[in-house]
C-alpha positions in Angstrom: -203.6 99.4 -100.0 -200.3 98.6 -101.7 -197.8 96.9 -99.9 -194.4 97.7 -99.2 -193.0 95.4 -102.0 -195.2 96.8 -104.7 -194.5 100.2 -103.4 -190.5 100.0 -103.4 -191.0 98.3 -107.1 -192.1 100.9 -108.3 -190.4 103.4 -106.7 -187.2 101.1 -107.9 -188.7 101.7 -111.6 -188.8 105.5 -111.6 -185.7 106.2 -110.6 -184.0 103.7 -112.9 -185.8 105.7 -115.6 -184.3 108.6 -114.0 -180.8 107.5 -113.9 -180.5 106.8 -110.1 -178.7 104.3 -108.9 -180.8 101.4 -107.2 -179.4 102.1 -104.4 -181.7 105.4 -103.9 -184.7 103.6 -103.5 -184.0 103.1 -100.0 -183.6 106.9 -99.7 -187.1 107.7 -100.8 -188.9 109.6 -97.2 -191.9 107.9 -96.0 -193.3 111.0 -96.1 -192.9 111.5 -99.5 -194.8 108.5 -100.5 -197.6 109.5 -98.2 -197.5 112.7 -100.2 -197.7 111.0 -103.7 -200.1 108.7 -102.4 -202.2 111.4 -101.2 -202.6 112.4 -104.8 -205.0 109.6 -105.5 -204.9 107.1 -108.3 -203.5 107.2 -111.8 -201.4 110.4 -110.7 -197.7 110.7 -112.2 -194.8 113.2 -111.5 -194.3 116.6 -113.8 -191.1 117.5 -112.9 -190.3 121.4 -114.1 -186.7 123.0 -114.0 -187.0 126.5 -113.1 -187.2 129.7 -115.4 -185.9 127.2 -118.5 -189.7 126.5 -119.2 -188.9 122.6 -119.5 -191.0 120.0 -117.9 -190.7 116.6 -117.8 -193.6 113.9 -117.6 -192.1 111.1 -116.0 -195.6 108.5 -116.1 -194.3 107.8 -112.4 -195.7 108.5 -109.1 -192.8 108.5 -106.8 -190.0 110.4 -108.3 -187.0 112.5 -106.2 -186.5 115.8 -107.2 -183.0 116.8 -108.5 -180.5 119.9 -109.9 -180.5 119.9 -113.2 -177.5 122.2 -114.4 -177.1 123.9 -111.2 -181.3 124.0 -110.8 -183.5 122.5 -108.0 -186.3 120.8 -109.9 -189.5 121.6 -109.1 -192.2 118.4 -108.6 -196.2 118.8 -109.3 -198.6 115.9 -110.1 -200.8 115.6 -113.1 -203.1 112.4 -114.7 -200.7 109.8 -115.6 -201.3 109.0 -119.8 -204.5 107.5 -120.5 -206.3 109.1 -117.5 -208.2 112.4 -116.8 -210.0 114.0 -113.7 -213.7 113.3 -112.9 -215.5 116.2 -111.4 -213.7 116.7 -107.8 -212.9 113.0 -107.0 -209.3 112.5 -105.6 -206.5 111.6 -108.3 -207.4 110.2 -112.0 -210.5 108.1 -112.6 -211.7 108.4 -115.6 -210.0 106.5 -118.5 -209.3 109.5 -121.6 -210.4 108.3 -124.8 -208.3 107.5 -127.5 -208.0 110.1 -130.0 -206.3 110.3 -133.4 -202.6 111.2 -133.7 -203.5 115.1 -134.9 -206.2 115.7 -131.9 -203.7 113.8 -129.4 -200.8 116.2 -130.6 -203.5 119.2 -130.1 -204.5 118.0 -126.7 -200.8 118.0 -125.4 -200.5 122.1 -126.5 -198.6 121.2 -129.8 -201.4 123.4 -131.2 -198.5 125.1 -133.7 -196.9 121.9 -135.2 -200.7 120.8 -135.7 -201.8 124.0 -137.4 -198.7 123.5 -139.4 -200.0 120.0 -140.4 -203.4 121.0 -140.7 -202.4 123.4 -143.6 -200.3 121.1 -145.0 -202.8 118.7 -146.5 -201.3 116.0 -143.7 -204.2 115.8 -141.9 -206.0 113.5 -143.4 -202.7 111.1 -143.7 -202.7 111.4 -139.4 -206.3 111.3 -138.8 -206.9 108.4 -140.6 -206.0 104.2 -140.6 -202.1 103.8 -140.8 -200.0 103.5 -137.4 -197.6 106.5 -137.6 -195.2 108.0 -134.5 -195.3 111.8 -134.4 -192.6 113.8 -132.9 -194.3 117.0 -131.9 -192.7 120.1 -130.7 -193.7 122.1 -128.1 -195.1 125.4 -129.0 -192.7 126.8 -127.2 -190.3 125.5 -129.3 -191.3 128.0 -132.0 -189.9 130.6 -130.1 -186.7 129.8 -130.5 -186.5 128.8 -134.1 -183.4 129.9 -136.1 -184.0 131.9 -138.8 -183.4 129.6 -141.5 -185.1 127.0 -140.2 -188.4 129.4 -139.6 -187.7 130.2 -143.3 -188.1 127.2 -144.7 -191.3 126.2 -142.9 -192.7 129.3 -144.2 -191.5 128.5 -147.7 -193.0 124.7 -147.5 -196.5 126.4 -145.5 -199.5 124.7 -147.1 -197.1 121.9 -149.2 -197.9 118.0 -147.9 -194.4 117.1 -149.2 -192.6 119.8 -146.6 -189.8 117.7 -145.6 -189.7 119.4 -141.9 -192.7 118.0 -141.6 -192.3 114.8 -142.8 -189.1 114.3 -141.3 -190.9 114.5 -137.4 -192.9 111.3 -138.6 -192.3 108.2 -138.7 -194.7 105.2 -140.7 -195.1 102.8 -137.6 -195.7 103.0 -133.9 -192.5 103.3 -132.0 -193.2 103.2 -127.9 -190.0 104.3 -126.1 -189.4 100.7 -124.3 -188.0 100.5 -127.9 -186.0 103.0 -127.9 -182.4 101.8 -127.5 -179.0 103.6 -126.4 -177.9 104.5 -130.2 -180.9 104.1 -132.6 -181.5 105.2 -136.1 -185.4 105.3 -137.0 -186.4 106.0 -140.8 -189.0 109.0 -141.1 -191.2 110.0 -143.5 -188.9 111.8 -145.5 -187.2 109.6 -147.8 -183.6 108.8 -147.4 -183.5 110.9 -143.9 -183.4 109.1 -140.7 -183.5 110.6 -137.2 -180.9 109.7 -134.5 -182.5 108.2 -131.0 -180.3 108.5 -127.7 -181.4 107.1 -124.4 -178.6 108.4 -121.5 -177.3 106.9 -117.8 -179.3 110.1 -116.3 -182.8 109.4 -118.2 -182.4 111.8 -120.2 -183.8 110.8 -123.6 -183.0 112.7 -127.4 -183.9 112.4 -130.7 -181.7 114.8 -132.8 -180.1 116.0 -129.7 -184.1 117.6 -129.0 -185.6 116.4 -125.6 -188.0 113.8 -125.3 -190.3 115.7 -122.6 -193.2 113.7 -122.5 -193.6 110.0 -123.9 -196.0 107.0 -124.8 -199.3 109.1 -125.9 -201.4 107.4 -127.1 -203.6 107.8 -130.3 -205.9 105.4 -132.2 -203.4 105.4 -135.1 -200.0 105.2 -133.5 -198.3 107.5 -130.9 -197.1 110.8 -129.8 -194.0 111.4 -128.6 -193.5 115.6 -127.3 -190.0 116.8 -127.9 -188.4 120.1 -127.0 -187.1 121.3 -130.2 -188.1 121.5 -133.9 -186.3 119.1 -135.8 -184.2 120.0 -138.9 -183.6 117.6 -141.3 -180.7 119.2 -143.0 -178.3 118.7 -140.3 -178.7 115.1 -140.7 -177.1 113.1 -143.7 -176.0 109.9 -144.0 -172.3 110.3 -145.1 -169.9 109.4 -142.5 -168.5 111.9 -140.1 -165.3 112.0 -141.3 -166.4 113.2 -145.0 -168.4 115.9 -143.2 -165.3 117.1 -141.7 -163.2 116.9 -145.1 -165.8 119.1 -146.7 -166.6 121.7 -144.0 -164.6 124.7 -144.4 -164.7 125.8 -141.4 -162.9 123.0 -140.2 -159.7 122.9 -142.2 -157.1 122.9 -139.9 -158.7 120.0 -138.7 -158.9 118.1 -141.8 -155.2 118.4 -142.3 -154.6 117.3 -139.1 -156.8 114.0 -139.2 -154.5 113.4 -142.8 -151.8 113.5 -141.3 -152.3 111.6 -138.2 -153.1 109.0 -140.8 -156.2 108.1 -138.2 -158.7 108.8 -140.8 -159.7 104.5 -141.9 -159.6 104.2 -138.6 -162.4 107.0 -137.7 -164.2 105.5 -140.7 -164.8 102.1 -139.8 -164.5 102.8 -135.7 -167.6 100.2 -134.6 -170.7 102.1 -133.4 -171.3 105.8 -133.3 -168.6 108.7 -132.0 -169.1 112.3 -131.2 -166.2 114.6 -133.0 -165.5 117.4 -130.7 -164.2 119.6 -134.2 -162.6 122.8 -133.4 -163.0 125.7 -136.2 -160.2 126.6 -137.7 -160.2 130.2 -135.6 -159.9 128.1 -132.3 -156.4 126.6 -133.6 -155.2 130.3 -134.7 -156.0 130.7 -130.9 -152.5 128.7 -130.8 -149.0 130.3 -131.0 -148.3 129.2 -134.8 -144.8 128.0 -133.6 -146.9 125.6 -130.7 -149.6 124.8 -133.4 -146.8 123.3 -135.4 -144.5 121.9 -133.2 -147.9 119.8 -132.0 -148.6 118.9 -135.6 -145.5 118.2 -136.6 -144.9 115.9 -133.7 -146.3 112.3 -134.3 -147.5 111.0 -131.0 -148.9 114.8 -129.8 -151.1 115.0 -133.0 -152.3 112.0 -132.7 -153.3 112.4 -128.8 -154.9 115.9 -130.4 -157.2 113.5 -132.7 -158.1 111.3 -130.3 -158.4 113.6 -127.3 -161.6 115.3 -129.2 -163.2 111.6 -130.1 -165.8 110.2 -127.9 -166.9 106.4 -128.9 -170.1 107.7 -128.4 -172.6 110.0 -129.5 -173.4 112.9 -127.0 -175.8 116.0 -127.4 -175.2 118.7 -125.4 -179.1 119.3 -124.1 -178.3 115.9 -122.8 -175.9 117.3 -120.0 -177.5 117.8 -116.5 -174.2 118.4 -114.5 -170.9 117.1 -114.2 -170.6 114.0 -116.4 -166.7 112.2 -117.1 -166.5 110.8 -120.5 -163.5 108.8 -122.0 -162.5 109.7 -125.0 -160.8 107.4 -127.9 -157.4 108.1 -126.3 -158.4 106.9 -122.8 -158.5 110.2 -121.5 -161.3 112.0 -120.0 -163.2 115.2 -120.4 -165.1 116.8 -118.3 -169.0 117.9 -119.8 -170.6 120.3 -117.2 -173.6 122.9 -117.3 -175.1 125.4 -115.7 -177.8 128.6 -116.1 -175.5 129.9 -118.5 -174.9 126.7 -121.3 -172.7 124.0 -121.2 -169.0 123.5 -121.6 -166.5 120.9 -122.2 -163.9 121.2 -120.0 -163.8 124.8 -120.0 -165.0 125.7 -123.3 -168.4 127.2 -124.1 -170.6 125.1 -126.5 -172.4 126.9 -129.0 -175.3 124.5 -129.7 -174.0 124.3 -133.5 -173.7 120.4 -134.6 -173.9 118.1 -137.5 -175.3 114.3 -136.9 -173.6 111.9 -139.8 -174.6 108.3 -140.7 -172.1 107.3 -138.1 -172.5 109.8 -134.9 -172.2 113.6 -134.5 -170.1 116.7 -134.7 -170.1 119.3 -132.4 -168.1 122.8 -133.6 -166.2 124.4 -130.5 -164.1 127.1 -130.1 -160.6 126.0 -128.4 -159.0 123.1 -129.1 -158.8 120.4 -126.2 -155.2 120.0 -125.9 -154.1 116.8 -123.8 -151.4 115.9 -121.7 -149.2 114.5 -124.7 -149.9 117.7 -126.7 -149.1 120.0 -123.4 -145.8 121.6 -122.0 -144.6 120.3 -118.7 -145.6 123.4 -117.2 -149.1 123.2 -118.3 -149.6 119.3 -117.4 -148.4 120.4 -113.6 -151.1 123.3 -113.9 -153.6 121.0 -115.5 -152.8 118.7 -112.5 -153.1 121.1 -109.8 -149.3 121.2 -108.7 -149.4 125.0 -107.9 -146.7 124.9 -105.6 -144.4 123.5 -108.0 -145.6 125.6 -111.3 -144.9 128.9 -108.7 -141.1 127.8 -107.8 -140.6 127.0 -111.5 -141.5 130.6 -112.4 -139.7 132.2 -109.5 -136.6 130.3 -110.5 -136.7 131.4 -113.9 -137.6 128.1 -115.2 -140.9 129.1 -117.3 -139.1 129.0 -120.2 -137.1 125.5 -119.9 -140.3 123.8 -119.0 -142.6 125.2 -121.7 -140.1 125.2 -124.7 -137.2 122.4 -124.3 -137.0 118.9 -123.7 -137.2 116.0 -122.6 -137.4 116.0 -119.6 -138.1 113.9 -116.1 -139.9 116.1 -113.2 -140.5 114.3 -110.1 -143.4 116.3 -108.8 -144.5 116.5 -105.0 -148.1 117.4 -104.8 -149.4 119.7 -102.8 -149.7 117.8 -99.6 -146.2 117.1 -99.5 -145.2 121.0 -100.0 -147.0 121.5 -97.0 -145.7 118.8 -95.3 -142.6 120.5 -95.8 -141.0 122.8 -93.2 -142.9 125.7 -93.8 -139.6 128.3 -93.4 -138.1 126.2 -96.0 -141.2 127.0 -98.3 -141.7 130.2 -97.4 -137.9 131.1 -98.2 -137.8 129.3 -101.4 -141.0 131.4 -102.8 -138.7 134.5 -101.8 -135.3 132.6 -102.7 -134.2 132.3 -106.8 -131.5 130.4 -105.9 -133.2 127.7 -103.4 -136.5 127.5 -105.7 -133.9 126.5 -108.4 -132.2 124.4 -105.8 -135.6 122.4 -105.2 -136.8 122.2 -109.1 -133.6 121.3 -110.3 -133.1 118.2 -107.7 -136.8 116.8 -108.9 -135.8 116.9 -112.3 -133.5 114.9 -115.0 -132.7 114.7 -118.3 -134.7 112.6 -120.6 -138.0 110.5 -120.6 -137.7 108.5 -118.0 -141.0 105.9 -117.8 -141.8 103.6 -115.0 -141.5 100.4 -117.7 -138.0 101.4 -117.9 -137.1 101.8 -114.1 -135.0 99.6 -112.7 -134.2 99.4 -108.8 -131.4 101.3 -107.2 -131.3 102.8 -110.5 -129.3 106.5 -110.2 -130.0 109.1 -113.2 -128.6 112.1 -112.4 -130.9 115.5 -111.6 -131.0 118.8 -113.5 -128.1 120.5 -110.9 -126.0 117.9 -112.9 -124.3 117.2 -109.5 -126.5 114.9 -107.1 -128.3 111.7 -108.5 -131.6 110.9 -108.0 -132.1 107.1 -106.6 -135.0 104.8 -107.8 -137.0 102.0 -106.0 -138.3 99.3 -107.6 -141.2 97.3 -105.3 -143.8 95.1 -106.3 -146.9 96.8 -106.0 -145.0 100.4 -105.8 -142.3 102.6 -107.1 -139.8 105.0 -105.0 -137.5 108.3 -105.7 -135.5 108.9 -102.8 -137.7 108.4 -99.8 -140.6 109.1 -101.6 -143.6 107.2 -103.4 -144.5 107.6 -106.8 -148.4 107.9 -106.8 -149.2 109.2 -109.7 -147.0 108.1 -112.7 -146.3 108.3 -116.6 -147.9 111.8 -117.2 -146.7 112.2 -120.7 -146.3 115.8 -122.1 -144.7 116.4 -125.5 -141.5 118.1 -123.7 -141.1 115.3 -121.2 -142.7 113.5 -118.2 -144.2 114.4 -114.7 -144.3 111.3 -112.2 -146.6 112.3 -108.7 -144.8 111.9 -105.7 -145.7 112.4 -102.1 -143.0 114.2 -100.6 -140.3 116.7 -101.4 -137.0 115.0 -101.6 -133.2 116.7 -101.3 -130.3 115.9 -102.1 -128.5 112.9 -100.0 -125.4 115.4 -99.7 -124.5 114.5 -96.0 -122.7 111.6 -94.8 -124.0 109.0 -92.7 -122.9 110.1 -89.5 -123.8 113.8 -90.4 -127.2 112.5 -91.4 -127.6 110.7 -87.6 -126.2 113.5 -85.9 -128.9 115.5 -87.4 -131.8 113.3 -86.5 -134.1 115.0 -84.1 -135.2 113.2 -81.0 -132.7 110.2 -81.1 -129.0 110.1 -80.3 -126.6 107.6 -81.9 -122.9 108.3 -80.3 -122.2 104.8 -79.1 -123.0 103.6 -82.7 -120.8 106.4 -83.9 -118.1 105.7 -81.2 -117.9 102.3 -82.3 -117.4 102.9 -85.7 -114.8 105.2 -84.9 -112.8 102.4 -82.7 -112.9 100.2 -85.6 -112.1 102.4 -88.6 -109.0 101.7 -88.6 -108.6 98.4 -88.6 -111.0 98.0 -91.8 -113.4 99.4 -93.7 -116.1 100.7 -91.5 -114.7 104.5 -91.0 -115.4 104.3 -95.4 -119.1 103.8 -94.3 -119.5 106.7 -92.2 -118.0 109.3 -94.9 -120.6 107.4 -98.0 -122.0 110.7 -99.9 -123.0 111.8 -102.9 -120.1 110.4 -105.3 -120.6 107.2 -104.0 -122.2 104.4 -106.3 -123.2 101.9 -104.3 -126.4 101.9 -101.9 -126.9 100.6 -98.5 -129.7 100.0 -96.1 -128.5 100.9 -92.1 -130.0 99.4 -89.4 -128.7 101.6 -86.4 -129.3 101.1 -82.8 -130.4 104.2 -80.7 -128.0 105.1 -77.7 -131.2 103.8 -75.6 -131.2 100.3 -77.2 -127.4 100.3 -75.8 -128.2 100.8 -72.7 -130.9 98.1 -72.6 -128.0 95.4 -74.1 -126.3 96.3 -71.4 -128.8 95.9 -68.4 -129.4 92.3 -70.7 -125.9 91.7 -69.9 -125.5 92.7 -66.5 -128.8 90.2 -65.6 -126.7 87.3 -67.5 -123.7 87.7 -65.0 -125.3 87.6 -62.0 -127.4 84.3 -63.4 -123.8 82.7 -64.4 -122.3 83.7 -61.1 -125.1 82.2 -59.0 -127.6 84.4 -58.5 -130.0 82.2 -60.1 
């Protein structure tokens, strides 16, 4: 019997290889190690995702099921590597012997890349003494050939020097515990190397193909099963950038990297990077007058660069669902999948990439704009301020927000719209005038950023009659009575700070503003005031609106708190007449 500490070490293992957090271990059913252990010995997870026909042998007994772009996995048990059935005794017994690199390729249903090899002459070379690793696609990776790739393997059928062929070999044995995160591995075919990839989810690539099924085992090196043929044309060694300068398709591009003057710096960037390039159609997707005005502008084009830069190389049969990735600008973009492909952001990828010396290009089909290359009006839809974009558009405002500049939005979110008194939201999504009213008051001229916000700092708002008042904190920011939460969202026309409530204009005077104040009453306060107004100042304080420059803090006493001073007083008198 195993014990429990052998049993949660290797359950531990598995789904690190998976890409689990440790944490999941604990989440493993008792049941579902009676289940695997039920299986017998030597028996090890195939783990299928549904109607794609891709399996994955994960050489692990206890493995959790999971959705692989929007699928539910599917789980079945076969021999772990190295082990076969013996007649009907539970699990795997009998120890498979080894068998050349060609038989072991045969023997895992590569039958087509063998028959390939066979014909080739290659035999021989893989049948006999040398230590070679073979990456062998599936046969059902012939299916899906493209047509030029088919082509030439038809063109180099029977020739020992076809470079496809070549190019899937390696001359020594390479287990995957060497495999590392970014790893270039010389083949067979002179000059050409293939890219490895191993990923956070266990997902492992070489060339962007899948590795499905690892670590077999021959007498003269091992086979590794991969998902995809591999082409060796799509993988040079010239650096990224020159294959962007030379493509035609990506043009635009090209001119764009010039300018931005980030070209040395994509050159000699340290490690590998995936170049999200868009065609030259996707940037004729662009008004010409935006396209230029984002080209044209220094800091937008090079937030354009660096918003389709990833410091690292991703392949897009890699994805499994929702994955965050920063780019070289900071930003992040959203990779996702499902039964139909897989998108970044919102835009389809086509499957069509380029790997370079220094990382990989993936053709798309819009350009990623962000936030520094948006219009205000985009970043608040971008950010989900609904509310806010809606009044822009019923005040007529589309226009200023998407075209001029610069401007300061102060933008409540959409809690604090609905925090809001809903008649006053309700009439302002029927009311030009109030919606107006409301934008106009959360905007100002200018770029106003939070490194340049000083406290009880006034800048006045887009009605260009009320000021809007800053806080400064330590550990937060105000406008009005509200918090900034979310600041320093640069677009090119301007920038949106995140607030938490809808502020007005302080257009009332202090004593209007009490007298307004549900629940509470403040007339002694008032009355006072009003006693000693004037003989000083203090009737000034009451009338403080708008115009005024100064800012005060007022602590004011409820009638109620008046009252209680007064019962404090009348229990002093009777102590100092005797009562005590």
């Amino acid at each position: 019997m195993w014990t429990a500490e052998v049993l949660r070490a290797v359950c531990l293992g598995c789904l690190l290889v998976a890409g689990a957090q440790p944490a999941d271990a604990k989440r493993i059913p008792r049941w579902w190690m009676k289940v695997a252990q039920r299986q017998g010995p030597n028996a090890c997870v195939v783990e299928e995702v549904p109607n794609t026909g891709l399996e994955f042998w994960t050489e692990c007994r206890y493995w959790l099921n999971r959705k692989i772009c929007g699928r539910r996995t599917r789980i079945r048990f076969e021999c772990c590597e190295g082990f076969e059935r013996n007649g009907d005794e539970n699990g795997c017994t009998r120890v498979k012997p080894l068998m050349n690199l060609l038989e072991t390729a045969e023997s895992l249903g590569a039958t087509k890349w063998a028959q390939y090899i066979r014909e080739s002459g290659l035999a021989g070379e893989l049948e006999g003494a040398a230590a070679y690793t073979l990456f062998a696609p599936t046969n059902e990776a012939f299916e899906n050939l493209r047509r030029s790739l088919k082509s030439q393997m038809e063109a180099y059928r029977g020739n020992p020097n076809n470079p496809i062929l070549l190019y899937h070999m390696l001359p020594t044995k390479l287990l995957s515990d060497h495999f590392q995160a970014d790893m270039m591995a010389e083949t067979r075919y002179q000059g050409h190397s293939v890219r490895i990839n191993k990923y956070s989810n266990g997902m492992t690539t070489i060339n962007c193909a899948l590795l499905i099924r690892k670590d077999q085992h021959a007498t003269n090196g091992v086979v590794h099963l991969i998902s995809s043929v591999l082409d060796p044309s799509i993988g040079t060694g010239r650096n990224v950038v020159d294959i962007v300068l030379s493509d035609g398709r990506f043009s635009v591009l090209a001119d764009v990297l010039e300018r931005s003057g980030y070209i040395n710096r994509l050159r000699t960037m340290q490690g590998s990077v995936t170049v999200l390039a868009p065609s030259d159609e996707a940037f004729q997707k662009l008004p010409e007058s935006r396209r230029e005005k984002i080209i044209n502008d220094n800091e937008a084009r090079l937030a354009l660069i660096q918003n389709h830069i990833i410091p690292h190389v991703i392949c897009e049969s890699a994805v499994t669902g929702e994955h965050r990735v920063t780019t070289a600008s900071k930003d992040k973009l959203m990779f996702s999948c499902d039964i139909d492909g897989t998108y970044v952001e919102t835009t389809k990828m086509r499957g069509n990439f380029n790997l370079g010396q220094n990382g990989i290009i993936h053709m798309i089909d819009d350009v990623l704009l962000p936030d520094r290359a948006k219009n205000l009006l985009e970043l608040a839809e971008s950010r989900q301020l609904y509310t806010f974009v809606e009044l822009v558009k019923k005040a007529g405002l589309e226009e200023t927000l998407s075209h001029t500049g610069d401007y300061t939005f102060f933008v409540p979110d959409e809690a604090a719209w609905y925090a809001l008194d809903s008649q006053v939201l309700d009439k302002a999504r029927r009311d030009l005038d109030l919606a107006g009213q409301l934008v106009r008051f959360h905007g100002a001229y200018g770029r106003h950023l939070t490194n340049a916000i000083t406290d009880n700092q006034a800048i006045m708002s887009l009605n260009e009659e009320d000021p809007v008042r800053l806080q400064v904190w330590r550990r937060a920011l105000g406008v009005e009575d509200a918090l900034i939460t979310e600041p320093d969202l640069e677009a090119q026309n301007g920038v949106i700070h995140i607030i938490n409530k809808v502020i007005t204009p302080s257009n009332q005077s202090l004593a209007d503003v009490l007298r307004s104040l549900p629940g509470h009453s403040f007339e002694t306060f008032l009355e006072a005031v009003d006693r000693v107004s004037q003989e000083g100042e203090a009737g000034a304080l009451l009338s403080l609106g708008p115009g005024d420059e100064m800012f005060y803090t007022f602590f004011v006493p409820t009638d109620r708190a008046f009252r209680r001073v007064n019962q404090v007083k009348g229990v002093v008198r009777w102590g100092w007449d005797g009562g005590w």
